[in-house]
C-alpha positions as CSV (number, residue, x, y, z in Angstrom):
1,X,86.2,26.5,17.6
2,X,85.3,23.3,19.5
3,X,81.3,23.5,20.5
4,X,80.3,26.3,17.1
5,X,78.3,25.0,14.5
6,X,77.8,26.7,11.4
7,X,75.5,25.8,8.7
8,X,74.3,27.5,5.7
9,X,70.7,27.5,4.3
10,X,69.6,27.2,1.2
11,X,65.5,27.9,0.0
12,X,64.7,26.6,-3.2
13,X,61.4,27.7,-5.0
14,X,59.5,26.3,-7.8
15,X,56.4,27.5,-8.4
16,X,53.5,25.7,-9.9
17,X,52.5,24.6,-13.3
18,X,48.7,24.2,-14.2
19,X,46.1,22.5,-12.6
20,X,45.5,24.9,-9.9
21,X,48.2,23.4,-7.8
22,X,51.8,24.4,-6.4
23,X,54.8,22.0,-6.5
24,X,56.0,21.8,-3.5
25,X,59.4,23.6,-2.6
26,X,62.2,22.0,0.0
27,X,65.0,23.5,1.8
28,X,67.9,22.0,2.8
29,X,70.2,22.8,5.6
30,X,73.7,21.8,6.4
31,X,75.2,20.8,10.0
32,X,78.9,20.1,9.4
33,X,79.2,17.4,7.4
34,X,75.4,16.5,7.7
35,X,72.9,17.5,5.2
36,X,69.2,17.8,6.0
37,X,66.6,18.1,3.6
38,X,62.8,19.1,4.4
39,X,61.0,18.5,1.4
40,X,57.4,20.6,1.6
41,X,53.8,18.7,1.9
42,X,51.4,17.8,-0.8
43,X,48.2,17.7,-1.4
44,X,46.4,15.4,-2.6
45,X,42.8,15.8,-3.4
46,X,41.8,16.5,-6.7
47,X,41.0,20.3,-7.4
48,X,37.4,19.3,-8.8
49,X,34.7,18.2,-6.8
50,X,30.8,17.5,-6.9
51,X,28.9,17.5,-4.1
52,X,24.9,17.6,-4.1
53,X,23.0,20.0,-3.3
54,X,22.0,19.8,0.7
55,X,25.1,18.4,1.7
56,X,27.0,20.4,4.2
57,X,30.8,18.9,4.2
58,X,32.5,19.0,1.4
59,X,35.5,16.6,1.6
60,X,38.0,15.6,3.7
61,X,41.5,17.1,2.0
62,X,44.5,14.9,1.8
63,X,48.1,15.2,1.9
64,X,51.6,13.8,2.6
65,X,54.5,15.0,3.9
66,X,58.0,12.9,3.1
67,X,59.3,13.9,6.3
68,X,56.1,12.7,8.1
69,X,55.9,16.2,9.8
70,X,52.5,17.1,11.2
71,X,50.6,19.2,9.1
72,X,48.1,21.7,9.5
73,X,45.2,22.9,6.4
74,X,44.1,26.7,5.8
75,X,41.7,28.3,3.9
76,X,43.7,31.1,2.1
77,X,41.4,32.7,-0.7
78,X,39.1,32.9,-3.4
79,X,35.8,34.4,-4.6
80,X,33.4,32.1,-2.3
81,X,35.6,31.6,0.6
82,X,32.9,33.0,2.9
83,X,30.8,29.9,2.7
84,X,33.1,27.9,4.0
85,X,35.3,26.5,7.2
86,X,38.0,24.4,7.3
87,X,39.8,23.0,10.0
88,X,43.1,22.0,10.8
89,X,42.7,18.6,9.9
90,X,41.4,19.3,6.4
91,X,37.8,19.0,6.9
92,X,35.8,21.1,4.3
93,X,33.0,22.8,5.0
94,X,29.8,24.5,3.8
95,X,28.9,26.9,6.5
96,X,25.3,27.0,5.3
97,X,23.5,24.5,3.3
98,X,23.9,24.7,-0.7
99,X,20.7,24.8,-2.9
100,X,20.7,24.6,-6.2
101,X,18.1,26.3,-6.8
102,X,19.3,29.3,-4.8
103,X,23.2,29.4,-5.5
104,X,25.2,31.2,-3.0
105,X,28.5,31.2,-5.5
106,X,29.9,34.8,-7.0
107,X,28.9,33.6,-10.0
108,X,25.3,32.2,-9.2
109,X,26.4,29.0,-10.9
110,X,26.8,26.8,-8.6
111,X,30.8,26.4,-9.1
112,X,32.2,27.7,-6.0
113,X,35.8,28.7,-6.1
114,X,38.0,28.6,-3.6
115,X,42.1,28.7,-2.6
116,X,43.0,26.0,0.7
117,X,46.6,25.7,1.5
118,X,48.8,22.9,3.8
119,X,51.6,23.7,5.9
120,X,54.0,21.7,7.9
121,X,55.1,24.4,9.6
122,X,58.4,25.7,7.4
123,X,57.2,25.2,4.0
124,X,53.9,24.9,1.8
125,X,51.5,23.5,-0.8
126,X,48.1,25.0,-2.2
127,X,45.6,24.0,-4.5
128,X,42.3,26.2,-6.0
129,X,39.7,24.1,-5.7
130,X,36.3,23.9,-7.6
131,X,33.6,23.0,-6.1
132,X,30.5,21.9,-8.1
133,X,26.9,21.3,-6.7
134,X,24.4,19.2,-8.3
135,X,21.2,19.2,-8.6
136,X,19.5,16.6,-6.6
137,X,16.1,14.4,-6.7
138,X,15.2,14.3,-3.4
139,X,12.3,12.4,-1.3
140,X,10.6,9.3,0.3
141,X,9.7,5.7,0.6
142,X,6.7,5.5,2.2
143,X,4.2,2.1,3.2
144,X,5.1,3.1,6.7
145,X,8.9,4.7,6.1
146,X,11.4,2.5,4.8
147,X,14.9,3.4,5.8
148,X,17.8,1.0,4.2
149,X,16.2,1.0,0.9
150,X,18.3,1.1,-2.0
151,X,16.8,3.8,-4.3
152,X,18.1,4.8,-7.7
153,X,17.3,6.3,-11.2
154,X,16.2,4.0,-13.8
155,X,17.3,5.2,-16.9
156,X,16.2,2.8,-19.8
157,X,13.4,1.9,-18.1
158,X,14.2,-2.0,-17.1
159,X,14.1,-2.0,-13.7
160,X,17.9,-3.0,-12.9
161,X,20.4,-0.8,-11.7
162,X,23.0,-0.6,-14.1
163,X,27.0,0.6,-13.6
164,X,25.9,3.9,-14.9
165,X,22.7,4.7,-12.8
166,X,23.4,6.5,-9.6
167,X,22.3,5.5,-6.4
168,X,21.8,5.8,-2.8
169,X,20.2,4.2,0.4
170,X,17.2,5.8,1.9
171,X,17.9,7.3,5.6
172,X,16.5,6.3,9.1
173,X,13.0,7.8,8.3
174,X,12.7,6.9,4.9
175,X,14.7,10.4,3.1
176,X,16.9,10.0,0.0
177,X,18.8,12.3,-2.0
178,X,20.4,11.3,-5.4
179,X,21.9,13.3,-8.0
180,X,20.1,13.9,-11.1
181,X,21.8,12.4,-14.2
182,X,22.2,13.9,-17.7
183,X,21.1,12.6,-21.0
184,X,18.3,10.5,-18.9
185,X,15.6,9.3,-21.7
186,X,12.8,8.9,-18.8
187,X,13.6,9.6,-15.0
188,X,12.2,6.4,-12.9
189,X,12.5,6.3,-9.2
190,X,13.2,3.0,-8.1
191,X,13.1,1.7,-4.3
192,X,14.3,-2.0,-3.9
193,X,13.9,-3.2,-0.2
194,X,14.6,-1.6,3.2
195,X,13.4,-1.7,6.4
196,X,9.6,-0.5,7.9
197,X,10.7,1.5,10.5
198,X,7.6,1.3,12.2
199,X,7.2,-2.9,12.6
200,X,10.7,-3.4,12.5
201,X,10.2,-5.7,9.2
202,X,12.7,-6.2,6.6
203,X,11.2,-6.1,3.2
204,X,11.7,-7.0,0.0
205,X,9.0,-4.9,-2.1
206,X,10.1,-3.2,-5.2
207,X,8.6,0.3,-5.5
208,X,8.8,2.7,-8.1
209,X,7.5,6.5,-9.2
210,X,7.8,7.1,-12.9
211,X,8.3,11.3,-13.8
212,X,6.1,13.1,-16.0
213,X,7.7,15.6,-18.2
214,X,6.4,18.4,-16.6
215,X,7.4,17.2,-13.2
216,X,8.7,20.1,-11.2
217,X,12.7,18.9,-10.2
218,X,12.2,21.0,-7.0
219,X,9.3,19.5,-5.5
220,X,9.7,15.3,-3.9
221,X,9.3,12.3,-5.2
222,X,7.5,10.3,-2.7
223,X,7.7,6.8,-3.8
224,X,4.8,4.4,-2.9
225,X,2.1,1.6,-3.7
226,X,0.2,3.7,-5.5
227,X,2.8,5.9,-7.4
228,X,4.2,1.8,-8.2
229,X,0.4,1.4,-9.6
230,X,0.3,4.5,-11.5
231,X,3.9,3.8,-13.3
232,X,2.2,1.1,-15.2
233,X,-0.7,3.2,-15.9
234,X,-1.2,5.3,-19.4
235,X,-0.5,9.2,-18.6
236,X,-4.0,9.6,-19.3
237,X,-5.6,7.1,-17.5
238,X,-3.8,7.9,-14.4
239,X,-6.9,9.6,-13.0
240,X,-9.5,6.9,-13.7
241,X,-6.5,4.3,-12.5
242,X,-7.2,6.7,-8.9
243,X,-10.7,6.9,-8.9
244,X,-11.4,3.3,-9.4
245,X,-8.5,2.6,-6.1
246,X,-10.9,5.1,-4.2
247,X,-9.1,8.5,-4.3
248,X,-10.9,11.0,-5.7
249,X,-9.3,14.0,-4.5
250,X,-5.5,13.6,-6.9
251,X,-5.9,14.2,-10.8
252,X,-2.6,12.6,-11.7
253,X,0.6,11.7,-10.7
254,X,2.5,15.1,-11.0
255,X,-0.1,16.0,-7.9
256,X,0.4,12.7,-6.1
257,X,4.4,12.4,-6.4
258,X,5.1,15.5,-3.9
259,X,2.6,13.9,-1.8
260,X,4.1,12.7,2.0
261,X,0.9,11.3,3.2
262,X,2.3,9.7,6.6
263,X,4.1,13.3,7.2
264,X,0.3,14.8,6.7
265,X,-0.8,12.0,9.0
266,X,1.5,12.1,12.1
267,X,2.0,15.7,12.0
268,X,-1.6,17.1,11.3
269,X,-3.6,14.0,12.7
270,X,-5.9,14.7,9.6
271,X,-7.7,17.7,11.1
272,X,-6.1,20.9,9.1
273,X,-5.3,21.1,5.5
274,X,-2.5,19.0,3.7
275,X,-1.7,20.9,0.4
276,X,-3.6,22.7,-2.2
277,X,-7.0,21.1,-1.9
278,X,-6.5,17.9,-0.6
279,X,-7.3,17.6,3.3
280,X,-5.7,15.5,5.8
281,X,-8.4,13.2,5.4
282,X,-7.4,13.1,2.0
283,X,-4.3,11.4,3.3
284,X,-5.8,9.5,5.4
285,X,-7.3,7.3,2.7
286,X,-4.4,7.6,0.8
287,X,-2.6,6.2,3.2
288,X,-5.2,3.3,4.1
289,X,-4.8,2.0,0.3
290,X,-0.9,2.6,0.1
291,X,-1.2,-0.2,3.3
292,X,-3.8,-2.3,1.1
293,X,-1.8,-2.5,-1.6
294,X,1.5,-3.4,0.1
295,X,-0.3,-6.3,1.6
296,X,-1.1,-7.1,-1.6
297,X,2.4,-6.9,-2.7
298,X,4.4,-8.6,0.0
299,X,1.7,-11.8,-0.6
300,X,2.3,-12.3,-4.4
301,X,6.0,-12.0,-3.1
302,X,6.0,-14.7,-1.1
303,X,4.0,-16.5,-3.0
304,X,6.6,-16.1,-6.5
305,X,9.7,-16.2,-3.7
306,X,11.5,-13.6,-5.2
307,X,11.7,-10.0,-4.8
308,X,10.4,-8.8,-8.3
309,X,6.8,-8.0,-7.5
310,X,6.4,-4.8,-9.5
311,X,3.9,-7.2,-11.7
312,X,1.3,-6.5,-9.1
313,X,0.9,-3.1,-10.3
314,X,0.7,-4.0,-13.7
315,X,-2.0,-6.7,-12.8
316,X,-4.3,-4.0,-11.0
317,X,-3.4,-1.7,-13.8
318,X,-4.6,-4.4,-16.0
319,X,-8.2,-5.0,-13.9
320,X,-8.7,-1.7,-13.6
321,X,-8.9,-0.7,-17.2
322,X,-10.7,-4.0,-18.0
323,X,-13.2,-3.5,-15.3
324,X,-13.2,0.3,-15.9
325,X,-15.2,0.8,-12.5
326,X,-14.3,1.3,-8.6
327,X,-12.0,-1.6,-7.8
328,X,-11.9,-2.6,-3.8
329,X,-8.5,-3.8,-2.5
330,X,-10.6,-6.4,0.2
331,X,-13.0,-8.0,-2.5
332,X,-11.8,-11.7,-2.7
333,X,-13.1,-11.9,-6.5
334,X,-11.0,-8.4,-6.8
335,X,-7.7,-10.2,-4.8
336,X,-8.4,-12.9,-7.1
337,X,-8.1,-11.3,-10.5
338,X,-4.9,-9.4,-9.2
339,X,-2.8,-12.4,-7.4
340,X,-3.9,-14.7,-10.1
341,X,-2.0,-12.4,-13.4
342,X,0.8,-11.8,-10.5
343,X,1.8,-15.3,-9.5
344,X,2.3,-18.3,-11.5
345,X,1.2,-20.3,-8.4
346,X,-2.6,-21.5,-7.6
347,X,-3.9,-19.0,-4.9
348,X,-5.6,-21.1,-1.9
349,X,-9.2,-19.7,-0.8
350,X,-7.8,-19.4,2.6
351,X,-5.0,-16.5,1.5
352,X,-7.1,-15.0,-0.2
353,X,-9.6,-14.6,2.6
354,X,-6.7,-13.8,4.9
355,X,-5.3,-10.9,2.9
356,X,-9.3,-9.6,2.5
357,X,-9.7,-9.5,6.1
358,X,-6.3,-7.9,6.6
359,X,-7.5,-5.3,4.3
360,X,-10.5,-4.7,5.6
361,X,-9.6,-3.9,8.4
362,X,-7.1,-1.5,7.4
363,X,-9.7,0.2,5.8
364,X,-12.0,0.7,8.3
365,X,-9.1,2.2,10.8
366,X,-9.8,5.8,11.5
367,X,-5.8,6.3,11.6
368,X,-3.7,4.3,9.4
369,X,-0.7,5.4,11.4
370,X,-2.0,4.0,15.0
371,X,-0.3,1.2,16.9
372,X,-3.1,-0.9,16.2
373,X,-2.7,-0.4,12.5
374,X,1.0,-0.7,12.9
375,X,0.7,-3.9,14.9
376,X,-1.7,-5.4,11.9
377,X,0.8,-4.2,9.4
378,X,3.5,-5.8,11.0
379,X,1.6,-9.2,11.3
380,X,0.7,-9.3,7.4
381,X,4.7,-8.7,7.0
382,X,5.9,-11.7,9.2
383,X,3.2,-14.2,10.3
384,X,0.7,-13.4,7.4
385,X,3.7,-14.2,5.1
386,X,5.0,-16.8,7.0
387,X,2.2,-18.9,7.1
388,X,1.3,-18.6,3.2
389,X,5.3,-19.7,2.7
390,X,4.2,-22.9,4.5
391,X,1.4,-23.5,2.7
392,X,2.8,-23.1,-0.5
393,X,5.4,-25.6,1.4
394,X,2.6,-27.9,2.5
395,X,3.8,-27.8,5.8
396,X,0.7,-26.4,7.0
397,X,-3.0,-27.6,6.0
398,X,-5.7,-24.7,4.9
399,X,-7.4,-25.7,8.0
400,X,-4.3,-24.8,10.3
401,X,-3.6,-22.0,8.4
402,X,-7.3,-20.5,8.7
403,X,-7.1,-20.6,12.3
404,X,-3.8,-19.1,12.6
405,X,-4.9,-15.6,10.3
406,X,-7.7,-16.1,12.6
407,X,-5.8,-15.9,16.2
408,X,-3.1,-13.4,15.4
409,X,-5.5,-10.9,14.2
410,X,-8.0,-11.4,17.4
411,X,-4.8,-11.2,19.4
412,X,-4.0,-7.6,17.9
413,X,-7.6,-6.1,17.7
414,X,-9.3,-7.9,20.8
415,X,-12.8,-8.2,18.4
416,X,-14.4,-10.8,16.4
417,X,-12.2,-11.9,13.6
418,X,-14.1,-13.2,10.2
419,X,-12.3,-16.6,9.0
420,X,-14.8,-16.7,6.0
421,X,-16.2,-13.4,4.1
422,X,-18.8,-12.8,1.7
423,X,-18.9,-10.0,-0.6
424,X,-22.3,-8.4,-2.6
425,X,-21.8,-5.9,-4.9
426,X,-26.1,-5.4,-5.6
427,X,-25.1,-2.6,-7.9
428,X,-22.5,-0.6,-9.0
429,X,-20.5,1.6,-6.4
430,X,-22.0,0.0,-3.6
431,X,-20.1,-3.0,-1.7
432,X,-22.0,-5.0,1.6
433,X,-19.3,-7.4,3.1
434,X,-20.8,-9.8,5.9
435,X,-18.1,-11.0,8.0
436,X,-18.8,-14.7,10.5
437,X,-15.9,-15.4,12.5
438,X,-15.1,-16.8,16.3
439,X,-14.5,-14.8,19.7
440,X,-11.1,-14.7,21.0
441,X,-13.4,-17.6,23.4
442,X,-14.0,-19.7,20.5
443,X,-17.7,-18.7,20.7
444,X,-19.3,-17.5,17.5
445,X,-19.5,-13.8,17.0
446,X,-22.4,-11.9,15.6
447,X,-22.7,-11.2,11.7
448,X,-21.0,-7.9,11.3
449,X,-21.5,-4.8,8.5
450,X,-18.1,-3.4,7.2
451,X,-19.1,0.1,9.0
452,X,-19.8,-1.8,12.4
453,X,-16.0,-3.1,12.4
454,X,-14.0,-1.2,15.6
């Protein structure tokens, strides 16, 4: 009869074979003389995944459809299908964050099992997925935070990231999260640039924080000057290696490591307790010497022009156990020592001063986290460095480059600046610097005691 179709259908079924995934069925339906085949979707994502620990999505599932049909993702079963959503789109999701240490799984091994499904609307495909989360280091850069950083685990111990040591870049305020590897000989933290996010200033430092054994995984790894100092220092000279810095208050590194001292700082403002027994004011000086010693840092590299300046910690190291007595980060004859076993260049008087005076300041600051502070920082990490690259260059004479420490600081500070500085050490533990410098007038300022600095 003219205007009556009849067609037949025909399902065909297959079902799946291993791997914790369906083959796909099709159907196929004849019009007349037409046959139309509609061949089901398939998925494509792997059935294992590893996520880490604190990561919320999952993955985004794949899948094709010969037909191009529109195609919609379910979650269909499984033992831990309550900790997850997943949308139409394929977007995988833990509905509460995962923690290693407190697995949410049936099993309590953090292998969560569950069933997800595609449809294009007639026909199927589903896949059991494993999901598997690691255990993750997680933590901070800190001199002020570094974000952009690339941080990863050293594994051999030579300071280069090889194919096979994982990886990751440090977040807006300085946070990373990496996974923790297997068959590690020594776990090594290692931070390679970034950006201070409170100057603004791209850097090129090379931190590091080297694990004890009987470092708690759980706890962060706050990687910083000091921990950079201490990962060229003996295990058990780590607490002389602190006193002779000037903190008194941290036996070792498995204390200082979970430390956060700008978090203490800018949250606590150093007037209630920090951890354990070490105050905010603690942190304060903590803090004051982490500064020190990146000053430090970013001079010897500008002065080598490259970015491997982890030899600056291994040079105070070095003094430290040699001198065997408080070490102070603004002492010229101290600078010195350190720049000289750091750099293969000469070290001009007038960088020297410049980085003492920088120092010393920093020091004296009641808050190392202020916008004066921060305004000093960023000057030692762009003019301060600018001006010893063109010495070095010859382009600018000692004279010039005297006067322009001199200004920028007065600029920043509105006080007497020193352009020269004398240090007496009369006897051990005690230090008198006398600083004679200019007005921001030209006129000569008054002598000035360290403790009469503003």
């Amino acid at each position: 009869m003219k205007g009556f179709i009849c067609f037949t259908l025909i399902l065909l079924t297959i079902t799946g074979c291993g791997g914790g995934k369906s083959e796909p069925s099709s159907e196929t339906v004849e019009i007349d003389d037409l046959t139309v085949t509609n061949n089901a979707p398939r998925i494509l994502t792997e059935p294992s995944i590893q996520i880490l620990e604190g990561e919320r999505t999952v993955a985004s599932l794949q899948a094709e459809d010969k037909e191009s049909d529109p195609l919609k993702f379910t979650l269909e079963s499984g033992p831990d299908k309550e900790h997850f959503t997943l949308d139409n789109q394929g977007h995988l999701v833990f509905k509460d964050l995962p923690d290693y240490e407190a697995p949410m799984d049936v099993n309590g091994d953090n292998l969560y099992e569950v069933k997800v499904a595609v449809s294009d609307g007639n026909l199927s495909d589903n896949l059991d997925l494993k999901i598997q989360v690691a255990n993750a280091l997680e933590g901070r850069v800190v001199d002020g935070p570094l974000a952009e950083a690339m941080v990863f685990i050293d594994c051999n111990g030579d300071g280069v990231k090889n194919e096979d040591e994982l990886s990751t870049t440090t977040d807006e305020a300085g946070y990373y999260m990496v996974a923790i590897p297997k068959n590690c000989d020594s776990l090594t933290v290692m931070s390679k640039g970034g950006r201070d996010t409170t100057t603004g200033k791209d850097t090129t430092m090379v931190l590091m924080a080297r694990l004890p054994d009987n470092y708690d995984m759980s706890k962060n790894v706050v990687v910083t000057p000091i921990s950079t100092v201490l990962a060229h220092s003996n295990q058990e000279d780590q607490k002389t290696v602190l006193t002779s810095i000037g903190i008194n208050s941290i036996e070792s590194s498995v204390q200082l490591l979970s430390l956060d001292p700008w978090q203490e700082i800018t949250t606590s403002k150093v007037d209630s307790k920090a951890t354990n027994s070490i105050t905010g004011a603690d942190m304060v000086e903590i803090q004051k010497i982490n500064a020190q010693l990146a000053t430090i840092i970013e001079t010897v590299d500008t002065l080598n022009g490259d970015d491997q300046n982890t030899n600056v910690a291994l040079a105070i190291a070095d003094l430290i156990s040699q001198e065997g007595k408080r070490i102070y980060l603004n002492n010229t004859i101290t600078l010195d020592n350190i720049l000289d076993s750091a750099t293969n260049n000469d070290i001009p008087n007038v960088v020297l001063e410049a980085v003492a005076t920088i120092n010393t300041y920093l020091a004296v600051q009641a808050d190392p986290t202020s916008d004066t502070v921060i305004e000093i920082i960023s000057n030692s990490q762009d003019e301060l460095q600018e001006s010893v690259n063109k010495l070095i260059q010859k382009q600018l004479t000692e004279d010039e480059f005297q006067q322009n420490a001199s200004s920028d600081l007065t600029t920043i500070i509105n006080a007497p600046i020193a352009i020269t500085s004398k240090v007496e050490v009369p006897e051990e533990n005690q230090v008198t610097i006398t600083l004679n410098g200019n007005n921001s007038d030209g006129t000569v300022a008054k002598v000035l005691r360290i403790d009469e600095i503003p």
